[in-house]
N, C-alpha and C positions, 0 to 999 in steps of 0.2 A: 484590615488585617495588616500585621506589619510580618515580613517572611524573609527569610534567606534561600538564596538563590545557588544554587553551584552546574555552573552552566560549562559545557564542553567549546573553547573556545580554538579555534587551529586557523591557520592564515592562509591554508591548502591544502591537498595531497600531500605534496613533496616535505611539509613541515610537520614537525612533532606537535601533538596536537596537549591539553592542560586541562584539568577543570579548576573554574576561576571561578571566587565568592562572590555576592554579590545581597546586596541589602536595599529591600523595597516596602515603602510605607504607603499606607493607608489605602490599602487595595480593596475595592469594595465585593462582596462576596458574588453579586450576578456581574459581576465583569469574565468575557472566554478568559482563558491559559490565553491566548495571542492578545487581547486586547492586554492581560498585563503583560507581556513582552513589548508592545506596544509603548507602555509608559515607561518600561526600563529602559528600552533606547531611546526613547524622548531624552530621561535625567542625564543618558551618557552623553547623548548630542552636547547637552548641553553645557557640559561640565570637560567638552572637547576629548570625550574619550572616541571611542570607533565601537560605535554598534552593534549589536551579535547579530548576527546574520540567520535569519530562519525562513523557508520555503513556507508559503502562501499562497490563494487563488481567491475561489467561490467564497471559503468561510462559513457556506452552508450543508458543509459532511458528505458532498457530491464530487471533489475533483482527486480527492486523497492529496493533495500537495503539504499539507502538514505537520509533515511528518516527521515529529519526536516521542525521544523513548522517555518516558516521565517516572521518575521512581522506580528503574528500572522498567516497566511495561509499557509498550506501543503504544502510543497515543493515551496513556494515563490508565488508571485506576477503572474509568467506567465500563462499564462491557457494551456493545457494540456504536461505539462511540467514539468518533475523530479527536484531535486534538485540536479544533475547531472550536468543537460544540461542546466543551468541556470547560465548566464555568468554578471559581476559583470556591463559589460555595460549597464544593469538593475538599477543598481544605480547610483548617485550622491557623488561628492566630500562633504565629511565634516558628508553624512549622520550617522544616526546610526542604527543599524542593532540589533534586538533581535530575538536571536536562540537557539530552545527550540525543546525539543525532542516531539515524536509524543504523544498524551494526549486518557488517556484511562485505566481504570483499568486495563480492559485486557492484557494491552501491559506494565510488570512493568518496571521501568528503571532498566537497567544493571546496567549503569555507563554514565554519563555526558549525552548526547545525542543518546547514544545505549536504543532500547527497545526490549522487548523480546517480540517477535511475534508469538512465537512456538502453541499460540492458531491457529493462521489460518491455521499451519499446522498439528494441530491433527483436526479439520473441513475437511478438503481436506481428511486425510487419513481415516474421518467416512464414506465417500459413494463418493468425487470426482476421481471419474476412473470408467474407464469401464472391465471388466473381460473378456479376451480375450486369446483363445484358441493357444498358439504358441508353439506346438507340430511339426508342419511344415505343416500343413491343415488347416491355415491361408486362409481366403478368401482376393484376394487385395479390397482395399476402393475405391479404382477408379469402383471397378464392382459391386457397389450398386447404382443407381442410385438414388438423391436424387436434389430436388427443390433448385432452385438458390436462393431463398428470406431466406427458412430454412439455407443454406449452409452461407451465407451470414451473420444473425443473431448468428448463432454458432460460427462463423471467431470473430465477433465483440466482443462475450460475452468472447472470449478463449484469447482477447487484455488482458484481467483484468494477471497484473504482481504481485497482493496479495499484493503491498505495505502497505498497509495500512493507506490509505488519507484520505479514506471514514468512517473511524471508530474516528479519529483525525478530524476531519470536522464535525462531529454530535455530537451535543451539548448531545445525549444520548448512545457516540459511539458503536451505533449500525453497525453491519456488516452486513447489509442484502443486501448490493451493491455487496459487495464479494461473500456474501455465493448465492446471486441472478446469479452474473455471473459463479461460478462455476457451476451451476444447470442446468443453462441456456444452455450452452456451449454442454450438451450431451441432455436436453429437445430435443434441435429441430433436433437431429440426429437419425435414425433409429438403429442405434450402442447400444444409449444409451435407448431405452427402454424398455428394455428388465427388467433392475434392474432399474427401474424412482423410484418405489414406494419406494425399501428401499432406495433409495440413498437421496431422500429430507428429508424422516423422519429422518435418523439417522446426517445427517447433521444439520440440522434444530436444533434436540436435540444437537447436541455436541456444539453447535452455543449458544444456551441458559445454558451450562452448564460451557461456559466459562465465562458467566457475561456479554458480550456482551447485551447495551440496547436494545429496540424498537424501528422500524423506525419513524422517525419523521413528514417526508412526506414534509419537507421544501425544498429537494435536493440539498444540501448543500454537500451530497457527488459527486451527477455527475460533479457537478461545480467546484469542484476539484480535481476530478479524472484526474492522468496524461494521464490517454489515454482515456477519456470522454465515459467508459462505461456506459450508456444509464440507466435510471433509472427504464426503460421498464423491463427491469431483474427482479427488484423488483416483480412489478406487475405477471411477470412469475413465479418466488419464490413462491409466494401465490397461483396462482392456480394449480402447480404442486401440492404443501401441500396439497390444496385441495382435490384434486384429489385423493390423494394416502389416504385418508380418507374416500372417498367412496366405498364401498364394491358391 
């Protein structure tokens, strides 16, 4: 396939950032979205321009590192689906392709399609974990006995890989999908109740002190959630908060 490229290119935060054309041949249809990004910056290398710059890991739809908005939608066209695992046989000969890095105060650009996510990980390190005693009088987790629909809801809410789709998806990139499935993920375990009450507020706070907006309630994040974390989270988010407000 031969395609046109219009990629959001900026040299950092502090600079005005562009989107710039870009013309790529013979791309063969089972190649990812990164493997041709791959050959585009190969031709640039080559041709002494400077490379677009985009965040990568695993490559196998497990770290969320990413993270681009493809046609305007989070990680592309497919539904629950990284921009990893998203093979160009998704597109058409001739089409053109605009790619833009993920949108959000919160998340400022690095550099071309890199953003800097480090909010979600000072959120996770206000209250996501549980405080566990590994002295070597460790109780095993298989000998707590716990409900299959709980255990089940917790598995679901613990998919969420923190890409950041759901903050790029709401038109007021609010995180409460995220900070909903973190919360979630120990709510419904006996493990995690122990510390619920500070772990929502202080989350919740560090969630609001990133800039992070307010949910929207359109669910435009579970719709593009690569692993279709359930918007039910939400709904959990708020009544833990609740909760941990009542004395």
């Amino acid at each position: 396939m031969d395609l046109q490229l219009k990629i959001w290119r900026q040299k950092n935060k502090l600079n005005k950032g562009e989107i710039k054309n870009y013309s790529i041949k013979n791309i063969e249809p089972d190649m990812s979205f990164l493997e041709m990004l791959d050959i585009l910056n190969q031709g640039l290398i080559s041709s002494g321009e400077e490379p677009v710059a985009f965040d990568h890991d695993c490559r196998e739809g497990i770290c969320g590192a990413c993270s681009l908005v493809i046609n305007g939608a989070p990680h592309g066209p497919d539904k629950g689906t990284t921009t990893c695992q998203l093979h160009m046989r998704r597109f058409n000969d001739g089409d053109t392709i605009y790619i833009e890095p993920f949108r959000g105060n919160s998340f400022p650009v690095i550099k071309d399609l890199v953003v800097d996510r480090s909010a979600f990980d000072r959120i996770q390190q206000a209250g996501g974990y549980v405080s566990v005693n590994t002295s070597g009088n460790t109780v095993d987790a298989n000998a707590t006995p716990i409900p299959k629909p709980d255990a089940d809801k917790a598995f679901e809410a613990a998919a969420c890989i923190g890409c950041g789709a759901c903050v790029a998806a709401c038109k007021n990139s609010s995180a409460m999908l995220f900070v909903g499935a973190k919360v979630s993920q120990y709510a419904h375990l006996p493990q995690g109740k122990v510390e619920a009450k500070e772990r929502v507020t202080n989350m919740v706070k560090q969630m609001d002190k990133e800039g992070f907006g307010n949910c929207t309630n359109t669910g435009a994040c579970e719709a593009h959630c690569p692993k279709e974390i359930s918007v039910e989270n939400i709904a959990n988010l708020n009544r833990e908060y609740l909760l941990s407000k009542i004395k």
